[in-house]
N, C-alpha and C positions, 0 to 999 in steps of 0.2 A: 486550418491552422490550429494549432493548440495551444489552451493556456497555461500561464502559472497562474495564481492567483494567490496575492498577498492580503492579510486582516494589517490594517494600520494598528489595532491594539493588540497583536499579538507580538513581544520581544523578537522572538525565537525567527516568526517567518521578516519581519523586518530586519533583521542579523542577516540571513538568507538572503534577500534580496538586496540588500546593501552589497554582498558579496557577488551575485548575479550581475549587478552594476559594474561591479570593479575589474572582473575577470572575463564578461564576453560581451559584446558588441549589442548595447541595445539602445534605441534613438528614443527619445520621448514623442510621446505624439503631438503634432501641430493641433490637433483638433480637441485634445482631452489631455488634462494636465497630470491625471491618474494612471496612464495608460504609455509603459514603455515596450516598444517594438523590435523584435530582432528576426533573425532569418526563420521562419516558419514558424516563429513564438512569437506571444504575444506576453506581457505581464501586466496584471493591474491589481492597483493597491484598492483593495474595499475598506468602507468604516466598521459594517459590522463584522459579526464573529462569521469565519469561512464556513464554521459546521451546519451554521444555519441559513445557512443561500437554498432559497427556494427554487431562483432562475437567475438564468447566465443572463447576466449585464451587458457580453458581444457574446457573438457567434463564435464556434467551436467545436474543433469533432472532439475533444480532447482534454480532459482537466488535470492538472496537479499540483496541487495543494503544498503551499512552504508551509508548515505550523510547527507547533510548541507539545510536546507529551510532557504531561504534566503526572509525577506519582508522590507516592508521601514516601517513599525510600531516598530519592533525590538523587539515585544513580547514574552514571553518565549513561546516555543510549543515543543511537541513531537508529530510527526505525520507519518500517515502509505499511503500508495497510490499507483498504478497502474500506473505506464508509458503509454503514447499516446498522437497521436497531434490529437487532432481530426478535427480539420481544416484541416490536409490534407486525412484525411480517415484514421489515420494509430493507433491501438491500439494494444499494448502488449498483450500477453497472460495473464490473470489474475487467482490466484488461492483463492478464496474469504478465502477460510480456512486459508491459511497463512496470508490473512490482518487481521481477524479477532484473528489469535491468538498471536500478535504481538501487535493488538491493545489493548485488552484485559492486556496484560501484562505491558503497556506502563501506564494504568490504576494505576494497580496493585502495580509497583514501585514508582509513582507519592505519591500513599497515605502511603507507610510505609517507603518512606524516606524523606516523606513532602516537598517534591517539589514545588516550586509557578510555573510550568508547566501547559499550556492548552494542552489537550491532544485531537487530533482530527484526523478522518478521513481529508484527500485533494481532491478535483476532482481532474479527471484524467487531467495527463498534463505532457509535454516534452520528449525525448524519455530515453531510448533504444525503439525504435518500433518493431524492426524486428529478434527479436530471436527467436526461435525456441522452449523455456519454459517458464514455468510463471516467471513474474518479481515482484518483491515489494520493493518499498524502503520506509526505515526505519531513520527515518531523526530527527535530533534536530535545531529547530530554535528559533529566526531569526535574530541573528546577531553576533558577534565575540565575545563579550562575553559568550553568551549558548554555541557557537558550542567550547569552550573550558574548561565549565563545566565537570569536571571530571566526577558530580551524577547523569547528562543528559547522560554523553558519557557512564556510570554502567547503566543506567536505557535502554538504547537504546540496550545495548550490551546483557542486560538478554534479552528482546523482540527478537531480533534477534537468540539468542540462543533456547528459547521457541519453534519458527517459525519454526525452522528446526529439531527439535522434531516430533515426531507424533503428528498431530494438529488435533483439534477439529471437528466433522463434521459438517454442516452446511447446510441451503437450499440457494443453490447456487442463488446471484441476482444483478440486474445492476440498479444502483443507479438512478433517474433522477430528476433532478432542486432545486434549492436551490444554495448559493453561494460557491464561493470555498471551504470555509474550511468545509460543510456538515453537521449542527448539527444533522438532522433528521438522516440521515446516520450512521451518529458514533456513537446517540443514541442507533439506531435498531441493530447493529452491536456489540454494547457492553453487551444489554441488552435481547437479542431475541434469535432466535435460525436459525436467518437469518446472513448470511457472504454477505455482500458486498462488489465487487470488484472495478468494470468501475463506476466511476461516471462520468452522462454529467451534468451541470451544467447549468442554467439557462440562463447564457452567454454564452452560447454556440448552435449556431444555428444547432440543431441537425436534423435530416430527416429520415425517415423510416430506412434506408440504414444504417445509421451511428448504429442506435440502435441496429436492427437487428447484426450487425458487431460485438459490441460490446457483445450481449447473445453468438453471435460463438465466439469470444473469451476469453470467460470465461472456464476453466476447468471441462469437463462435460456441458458443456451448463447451459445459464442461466435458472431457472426455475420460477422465478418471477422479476417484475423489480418494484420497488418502489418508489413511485411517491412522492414528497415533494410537495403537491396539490397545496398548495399557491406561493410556486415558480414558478411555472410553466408557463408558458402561455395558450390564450385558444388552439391555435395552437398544443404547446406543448403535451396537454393532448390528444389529437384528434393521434397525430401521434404514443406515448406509447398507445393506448388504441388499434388501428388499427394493432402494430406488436403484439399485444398478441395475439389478436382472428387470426391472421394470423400462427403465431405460436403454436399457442396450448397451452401458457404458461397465469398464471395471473398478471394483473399489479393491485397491491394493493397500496390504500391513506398508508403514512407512520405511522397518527396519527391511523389508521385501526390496525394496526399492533401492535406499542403500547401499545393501550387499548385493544387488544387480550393478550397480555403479562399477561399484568393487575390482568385479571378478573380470 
């Protein structure tokens, strides 16, 4: 079974789940006053912050996170992303399928309830690092006004409901360079028949090591890593070109991809 998992101090994922509430069928639990139940989900409100759960509270093949993206522009966003610091080595399990059909949906509701919403993939950043299944959170930002939008917290709560559906399959892949919020990324991801999970990001001093970490942390193994060519440095490219042919796997230009779409 899989979960959602709500932070009672976070606005944005309590919007979310109040909307979860209202819109699909879920029973509270006889046995635990925190814990509402629906067909193959589970949700539960925690007290502390979700970034910092060590270990799952129930059993789960499955996480995904309602929160709050917090930035100092305070622009409207809906956005999907992969937990990990990759400054200290440590990445989430990632399951590109479920970013991708979360993002997709995040799309989806944006345009038929006319949302002034950017809707974006995130690099990978902050924890949970260290559980034992895939993580995604599903987040509306960036400031206390969105994160208590009702049509943000409806439009976040269908994506997350989608996500724990049977999801779309995908060629499983790890994002690299470009700035945080990923346009090439959330492009390919919306548009292709590529799911990507771990983004590293430009600012981010990545190393064979960290890459490599990041395909074993992907769900079934990454099979291609997609390069935002101009973000990248020369470094950069030298290090994604070295684990593929190490790997066995291809690192493809992102505009490659695209105009394969295309044609």
């Amino acid at each position: 079974m899989k979960l959602i998992l709500v932070s009672a101090t976070d606005q944005a994922a309590r919007n979310i789940s109040a909307r979860l509430l209202e819109f699909y069928d879920f029973e509270s639990s006889t046995s635990r006053s925190n814990i509402y139940l629906g067909k193959k989900v589970q949700m539960m409100i925690v007290d502390g912050e979700s970034t910092k759960i060590e270990s799952l509270p129930v059993q789960a093949e499955e996480v995904i996170v309602a929160s709050r993206h917090a930035s100092e522009t305070g622009k409207p966003s809906l956005t999907v992303h992969v937990p990990g610091e990759p400054g200290k080595g440590q990445l989430a399990l990632a399951n590109p399928s479920t970013v991708k059909t979360a993002l997709r949906s995040l799309r989806e509701s944006r345009e038929e309830m006319g949302l002034d919403y950017e809707v974006s993939l995130e690099a990978t950043h902050h924890g949970p690092t260290g559980l034992a299944v895939p993580v995604t959170f599903v987040e509306i930002g960036s400031g206390p006004e969105q994160w208590a939008d009702r049509r943000a917290g409806e439009a976040a709560a269908h994506a997350i409901m989608k996500a724990v559906s049977p999801v779309v399959k995908c060629l499983n892949a790890v994002g690299l360079g470009g700035p945080h919020y990923a346009p090439r990324h959330t492009e390919i991801t919306l548009e292709t028949d590529v799911g990507v999970g771990h983004i590293l990001p430009k600012y981010v001093s990545f190393d064979e090591g960290l890459v490599e970490l990041a395909v074993r942390r992907t769900c079934g193994g990454a099979q291609l890593l997609v390069l935002d060519w101009k973000g990248l440095s020369e470094e950069q490219r030298k290090v994604a070109q070295r684990v593929a042919e190490r790997l066995g796997i291809r690192a493809q230009r992102s505009r490659e991809i695209i105009e394969r779409k295309k044609l």
